[in-house]
N, C-alpha and C positions, 0 to 999 in steps of 0.2 A: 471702353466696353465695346464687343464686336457686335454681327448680326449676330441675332438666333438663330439656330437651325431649325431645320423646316421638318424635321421627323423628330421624331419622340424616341430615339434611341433607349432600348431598355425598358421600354413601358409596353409591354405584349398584353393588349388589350384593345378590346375594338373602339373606345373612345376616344384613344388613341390615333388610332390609326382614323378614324374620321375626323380627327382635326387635321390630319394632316389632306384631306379633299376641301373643309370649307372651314378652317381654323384663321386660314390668312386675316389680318387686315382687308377691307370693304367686300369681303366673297358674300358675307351672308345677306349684305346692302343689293347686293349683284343679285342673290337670287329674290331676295324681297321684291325686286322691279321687275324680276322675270316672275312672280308670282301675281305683281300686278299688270302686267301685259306689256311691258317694255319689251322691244324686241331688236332694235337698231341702238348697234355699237355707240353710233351719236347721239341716242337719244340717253342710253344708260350715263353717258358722259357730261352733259348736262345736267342730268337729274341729280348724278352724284358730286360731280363736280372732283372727281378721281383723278389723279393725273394718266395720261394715254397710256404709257408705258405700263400702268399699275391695270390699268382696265383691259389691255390686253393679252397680259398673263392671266390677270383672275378669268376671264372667260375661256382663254386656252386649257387651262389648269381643268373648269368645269367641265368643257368638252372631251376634253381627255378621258377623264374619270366617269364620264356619260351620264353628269346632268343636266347638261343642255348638247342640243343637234346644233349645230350649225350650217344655213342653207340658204342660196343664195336667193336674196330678196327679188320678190318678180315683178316690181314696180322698179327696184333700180338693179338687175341685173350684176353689175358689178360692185355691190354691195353686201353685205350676208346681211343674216338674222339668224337672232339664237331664242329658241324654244326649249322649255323644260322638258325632257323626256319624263319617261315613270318613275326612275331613280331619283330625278329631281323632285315630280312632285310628292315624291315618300318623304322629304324633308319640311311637308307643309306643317305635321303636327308638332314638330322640332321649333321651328321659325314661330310659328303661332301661340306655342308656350311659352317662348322665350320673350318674345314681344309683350305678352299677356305680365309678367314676369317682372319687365322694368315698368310696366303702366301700376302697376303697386305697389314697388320699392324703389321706383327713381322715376315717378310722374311727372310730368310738367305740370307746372302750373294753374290752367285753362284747362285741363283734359287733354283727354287723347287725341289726337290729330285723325286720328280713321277709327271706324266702329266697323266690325266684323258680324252680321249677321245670316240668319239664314236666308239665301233667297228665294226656298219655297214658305215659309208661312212669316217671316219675318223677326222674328227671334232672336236675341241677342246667340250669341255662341259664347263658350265659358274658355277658360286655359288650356282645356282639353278638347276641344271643336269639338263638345255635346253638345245642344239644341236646349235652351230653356224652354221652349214649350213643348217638343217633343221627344226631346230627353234619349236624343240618339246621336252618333259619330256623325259630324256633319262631312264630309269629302271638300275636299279645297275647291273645284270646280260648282258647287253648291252653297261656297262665301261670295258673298255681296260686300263690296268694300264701299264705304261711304265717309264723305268727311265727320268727322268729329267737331268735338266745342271747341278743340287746342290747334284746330287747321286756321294759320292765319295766310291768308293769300298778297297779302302784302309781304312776305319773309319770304318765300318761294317764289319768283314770277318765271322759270323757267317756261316752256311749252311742255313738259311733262306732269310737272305740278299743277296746271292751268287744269291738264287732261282728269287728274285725279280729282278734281272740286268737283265731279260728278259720278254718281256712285256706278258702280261696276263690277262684274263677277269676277274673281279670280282666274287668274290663267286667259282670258279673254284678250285680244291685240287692243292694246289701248291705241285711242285715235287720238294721235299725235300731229301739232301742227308743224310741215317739216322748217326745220330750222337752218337758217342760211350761214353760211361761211362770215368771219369779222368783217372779212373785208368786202363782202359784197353789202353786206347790211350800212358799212360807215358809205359806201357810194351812194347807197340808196337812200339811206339819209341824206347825205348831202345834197345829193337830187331834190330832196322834198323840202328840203331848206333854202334853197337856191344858190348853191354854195358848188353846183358841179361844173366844170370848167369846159 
């Protein structure tokens, strides 16, 4: 059996054709992280544990199709950063239905790893990012993400998951701790173990 193809040949319809911007394998992972304030190539890579090649098409792919900017980072110049433009975050009620979605028909065990509430009065938000106590469209920039009962921080120790064990608005730059290369971290171990030559 070959690949699939990447168009929907024959199917003239617009759900369709938006599978074929965020249908791939790990894209909607890729915007979830950009919905939680990921914004370096390295850090989304870590987080997802994607292989390179796959993480740099899905971002290209999103750029392309203009849901994320890409722009080079001003702390390291010769690195980018990718931000959700508008188009992307019109995909928040999409992604947060769909989330809401498997936390009722394929839940873990523990609960949900993140709770989604309002961050002006504190509110849960429903499948439809209404407001349980004020019973209005909450705006993605307006969610508070915070860990759940099912966030087990022993399973995740990357430096992105460490960032998410505290809660945070949507779309906001998560403060990420930066992460070093294998091989400078096995030196600096070995450094601190007295094992460097």
């Amino acid at each position: 059996m070959g690949m699939l193809p990447k168009s929907y040949e024959g199917q003239d319809c617009s759900l369709a054709r938006a599978l074929e911007v965020v249908g791939e394998r790990w894209t909607l992972l890729v915007l979830r992280d950009a919905f939680y304030g990921v914004r370096r190539f390295t850090d989304f890579q870590v987080h997802l544990g994607v292989p390179r090649a796959v993480l740099t098409e899905r971002l290209r792919t999103l750029v392309v199709y203009g849901l994320l900017t890409r722009q080079p980072d001003r702390e390291q110049p010769a690195r980018h950063q990718y931000t959700l433009t508008d188009k992307g975050w019109d995909l928040w009620p999409a992604l947060h239905a769909l989330r809401s979605w498997g936390e009722q028909h394929v839940p873990a065990s523990n609960g949900p790893r993140r709770l989604f509430v309002h961050a002006i009065c504190g509110a849960d938000i429903d499948a439809t990012s209404s407001c349980a106590r004020c019973h209005r469209q909450v705006s993605p920039e307006e969610v508070l993400a915070a860990p759940g009962p099912g966030l087990n921080p022993e399973v995740s120790q990357d430096p992105v998951s460490a960032a998410l064990q505290e809660p945070h608005r949507l779309g906001q730059p998560l403060a990420v701790a930066p992460t070093r290369p294998p091989t400078e971290r096995t030196a600096l171990a070995d450094a601190v173990m007295g094992h460097a030559g």
